[in-house]
PLY file of the C-alpha trace (Angstrom):
ply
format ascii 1.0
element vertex 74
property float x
property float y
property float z
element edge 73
property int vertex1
property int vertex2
end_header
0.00 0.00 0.00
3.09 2.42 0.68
4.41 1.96 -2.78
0.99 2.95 -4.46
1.19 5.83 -2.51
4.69 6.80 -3.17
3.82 6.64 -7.14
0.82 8.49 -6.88
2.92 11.54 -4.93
6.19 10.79 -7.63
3.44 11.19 -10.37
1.74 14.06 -9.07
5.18 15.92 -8.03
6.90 15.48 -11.60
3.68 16.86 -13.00
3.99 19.72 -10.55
7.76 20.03 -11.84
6.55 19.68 -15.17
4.01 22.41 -15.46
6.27 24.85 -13.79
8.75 24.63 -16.13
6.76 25.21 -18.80
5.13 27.86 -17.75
8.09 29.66 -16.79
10.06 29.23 -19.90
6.59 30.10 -22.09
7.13 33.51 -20.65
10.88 33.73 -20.55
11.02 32.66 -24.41
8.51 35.62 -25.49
9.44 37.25 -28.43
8.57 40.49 -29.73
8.93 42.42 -33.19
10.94 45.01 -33.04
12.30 48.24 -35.69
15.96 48.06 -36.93
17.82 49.48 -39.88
17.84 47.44 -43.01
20.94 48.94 -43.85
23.85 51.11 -42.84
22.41 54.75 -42.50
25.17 57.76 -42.57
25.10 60.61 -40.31
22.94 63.07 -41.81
20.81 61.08 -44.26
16.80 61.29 -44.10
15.39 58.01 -42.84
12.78 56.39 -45.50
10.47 53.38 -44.89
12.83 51.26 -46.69
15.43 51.79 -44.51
13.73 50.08 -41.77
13.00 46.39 -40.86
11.37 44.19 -38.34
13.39 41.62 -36.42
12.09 39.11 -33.31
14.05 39.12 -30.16
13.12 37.68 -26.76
11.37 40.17 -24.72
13.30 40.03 -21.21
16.69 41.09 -23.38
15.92 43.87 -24.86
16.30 47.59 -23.43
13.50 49.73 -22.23
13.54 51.99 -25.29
13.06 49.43 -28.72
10.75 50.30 -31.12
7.98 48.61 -32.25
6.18 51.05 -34.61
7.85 51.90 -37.94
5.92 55.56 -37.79
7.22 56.12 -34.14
10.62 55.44 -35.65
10.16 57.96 -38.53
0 1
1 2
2 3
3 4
4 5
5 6
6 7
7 8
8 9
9 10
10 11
11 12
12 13
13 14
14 15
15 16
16 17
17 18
18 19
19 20
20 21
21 22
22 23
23 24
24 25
25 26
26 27
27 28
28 29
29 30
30 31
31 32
32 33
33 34
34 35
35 36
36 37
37 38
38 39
39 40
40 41
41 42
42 43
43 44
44 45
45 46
46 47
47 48
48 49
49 50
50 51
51 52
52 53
53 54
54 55
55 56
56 57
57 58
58 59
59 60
60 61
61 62
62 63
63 64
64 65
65 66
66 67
67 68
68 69
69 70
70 71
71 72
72 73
């Protein structure tokens, strides 16, 4: 009867384990599109549409000032 019982908790905890982890690394692997250059720009030069590109990076490494908004960035 003490085995059944140990399985049932071993089951129960790795579940436990389980869900944790993937509910911690769901939010530590968010990703979010952000505004870079497409190119080089030089000092100077007027910024078009063009010039500007979306890449993903993970959420928790970026600064506090990206860009997400290609107008906001114009």
């Amino acid at each position: 009867m003490n085995d059944k019982r140990y399985l049932i908790l071993a089951i129960v905890g790795a579940l436990i384990v389980g869900l944790s982890c993937y509910l911690f690394l769901n939010s530590f692997m968010d990703r979010v599109d952000i505004v870079v250059f497409a190119r080089d720009i030089q000092q100077g030069e007027t910024i078009q549409t063009e010039d500007l590109t979306f890449r993903q990076h993970y959420k928790n490494g970026l600064p506090e000032s990206y860009i997400t908004d290609q107008s906001e960035a114009l």
